[in-house]
N, C-alpha and C positions, 0 to 999 in steps of 0.2 A: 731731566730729559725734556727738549721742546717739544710742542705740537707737534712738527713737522716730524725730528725723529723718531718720535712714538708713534707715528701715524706709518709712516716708509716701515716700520720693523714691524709693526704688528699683522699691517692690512695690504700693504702695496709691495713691501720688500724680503718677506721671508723667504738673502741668502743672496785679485784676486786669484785669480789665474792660478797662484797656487798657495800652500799655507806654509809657514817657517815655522810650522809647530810638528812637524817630523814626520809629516804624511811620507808615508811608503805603501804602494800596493800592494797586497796581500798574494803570495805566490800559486799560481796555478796548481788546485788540488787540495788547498787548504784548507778543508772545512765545505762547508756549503758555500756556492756561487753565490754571488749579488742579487741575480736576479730569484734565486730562490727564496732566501733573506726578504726580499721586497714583498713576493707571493706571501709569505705567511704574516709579515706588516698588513700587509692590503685585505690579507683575511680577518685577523683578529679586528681592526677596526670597521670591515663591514659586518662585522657582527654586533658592533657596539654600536647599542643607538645612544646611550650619556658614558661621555666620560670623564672626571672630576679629578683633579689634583691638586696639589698646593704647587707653586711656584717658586722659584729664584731664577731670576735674570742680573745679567752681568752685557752690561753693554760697553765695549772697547771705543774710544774715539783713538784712530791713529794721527791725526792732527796733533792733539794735546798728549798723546801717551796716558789721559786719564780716562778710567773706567766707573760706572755709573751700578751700581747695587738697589736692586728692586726686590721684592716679593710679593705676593698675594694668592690668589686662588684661579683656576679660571677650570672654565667647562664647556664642554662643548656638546652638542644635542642637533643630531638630524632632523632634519635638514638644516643647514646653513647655519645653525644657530651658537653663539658663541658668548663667555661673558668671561673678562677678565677683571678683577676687582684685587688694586693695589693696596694695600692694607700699609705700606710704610709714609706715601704720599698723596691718597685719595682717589687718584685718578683714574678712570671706568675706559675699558673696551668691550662695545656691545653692537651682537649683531641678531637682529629676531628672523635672519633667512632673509632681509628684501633689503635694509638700511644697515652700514654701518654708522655706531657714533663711537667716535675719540675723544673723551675729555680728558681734558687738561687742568687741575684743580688749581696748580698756582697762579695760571696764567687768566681762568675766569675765561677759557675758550672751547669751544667745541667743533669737532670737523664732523658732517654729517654727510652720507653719499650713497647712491645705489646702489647693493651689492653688484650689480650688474655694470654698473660703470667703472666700478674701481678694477685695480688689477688685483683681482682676488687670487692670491697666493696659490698655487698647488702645494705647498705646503703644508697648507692648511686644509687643501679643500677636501682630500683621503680622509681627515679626521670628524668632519663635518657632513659628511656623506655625499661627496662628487670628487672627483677626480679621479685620478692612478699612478701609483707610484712610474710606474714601468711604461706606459705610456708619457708621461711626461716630463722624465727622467734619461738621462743617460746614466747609468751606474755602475759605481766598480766599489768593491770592498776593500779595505785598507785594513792596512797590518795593526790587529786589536792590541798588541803589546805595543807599535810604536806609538799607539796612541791611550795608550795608559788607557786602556777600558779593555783587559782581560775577560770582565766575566758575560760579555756580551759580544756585537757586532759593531761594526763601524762602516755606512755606508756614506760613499761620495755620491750627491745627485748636481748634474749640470741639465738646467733645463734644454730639451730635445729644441725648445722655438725659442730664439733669443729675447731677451728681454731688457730693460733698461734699469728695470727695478730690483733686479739681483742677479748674480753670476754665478754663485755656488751652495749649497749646503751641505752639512751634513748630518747624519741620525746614528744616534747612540742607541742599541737594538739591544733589548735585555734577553739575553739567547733562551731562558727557560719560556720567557712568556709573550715573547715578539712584541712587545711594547717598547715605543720612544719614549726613552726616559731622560733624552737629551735631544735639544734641535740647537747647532752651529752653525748660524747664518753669516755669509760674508758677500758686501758689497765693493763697486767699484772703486771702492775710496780706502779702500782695505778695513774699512769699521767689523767692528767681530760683533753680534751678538747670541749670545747663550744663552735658552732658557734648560734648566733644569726643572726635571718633576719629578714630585715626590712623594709618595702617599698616596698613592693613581684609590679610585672608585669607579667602577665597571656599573654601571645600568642602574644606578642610585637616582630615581627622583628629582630634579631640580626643584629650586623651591618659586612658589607662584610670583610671577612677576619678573623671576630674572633675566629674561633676554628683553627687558624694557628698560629704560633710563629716563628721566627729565631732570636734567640740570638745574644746578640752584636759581633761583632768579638771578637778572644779573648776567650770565653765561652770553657771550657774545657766541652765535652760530654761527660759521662758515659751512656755507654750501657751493660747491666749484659750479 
């Protein structure tokens, strides 16, 4: 994966108009509404101030039909703070609350930017401690069996303020414990990215130093 689309999927674009993967919405009366589904998302992680998993990401390009397999760790700690650490290819997403940096191991680059200047995800930001689902969301729930995730939820979010850096997601809702245990991001280009998580840890400690980074020597910075 380049700079650029590791940089768009992680920090500016988490998420076409519609999917060919058998989106149907979920019949009126079925279970709990969308917006209640969201409420109890929006609760369990404003109660979480760390939250730690392992990863799998699967990134689709619809130009080439070929998809891109990642994994690693990543965690996130209020306020703002986030650390992704790919364990197959090197490359580090970290943010200490004020800076994000995106490295790039094979390329010997790094994108560096003020969380405050980037187009920080609502995505992300609920997990991170800001945002709202429900506030920055339009959402409707979709039919869990058309979408092969029986033993949870499946919400569609279209951001409420349009944006350029993404048109749609969705979240894979584990129904016993209101955790995303999947985010399905899709851009204008029709690119899919998936992360799965796996092995969630709830208010576990991070360990000292991790939402910090310095690149090997060598590392060419870009700063916009």
């Amino acid at each position: 994966m380049t700079r650029r689309s590791l940089l768009l999927s992680l920090v500016a674009s988490l998420v076409v108009t519609s999917l060919s993967t058998g989106e149907v919405a979920a019949q009126a009366g079925d279970g709990p509404s969308a917006r209640r589904i969201a409420a109890k998302v929006q609760a369990f992680y404003d109660r979480t101030k760390v939250y730690k998993a392992g990863f799998k990401q699967r990134f689709w390009v619809k130009s080439t039909g070929q998809a891109k397999h990642s994994s690693g760790q990543v965690i996130f700690q209020k306020p703002g703070k986030m650390s992704w650490r790919y364990t197959n290819n090197g490359n580090r997403v970290v943010s200490d609350g004020t800076i994000v940096k995106v490295y790039e191991a094979s390329n010997k680059q790094m994108y560096e930017q003020k969380i405050n200047k980037s187009q920080y995800p609502a995505a992300l930001s609920f997990l991170v401690g800001g945002g709202n689902l429900l506030k920055s969301f339009n959402l409707r729930k979709l039919n869990s069996k058309k979408m092969q995730y029986e033993s949870g939820y499946v919400l569609e979010g279209v951001p409420r303020t349009p944006t350029p850096a993404y048109q749609k997601m969705l979240l894979y809702v584990d129904a016993q414990t209101s955790q995303v245990r999947r985010v399905l991001l899709l851009d204008a280009q029709g690119n899919r990215n998936r992360f799965d998580f796996v092995d969630p840890k709830v208010n576990e400690q991070p360990a000292k130093g991790e939402f910090t980074f310095t690149p090997p020597h060598g590392t060419q910075v870009i700063k916009p």
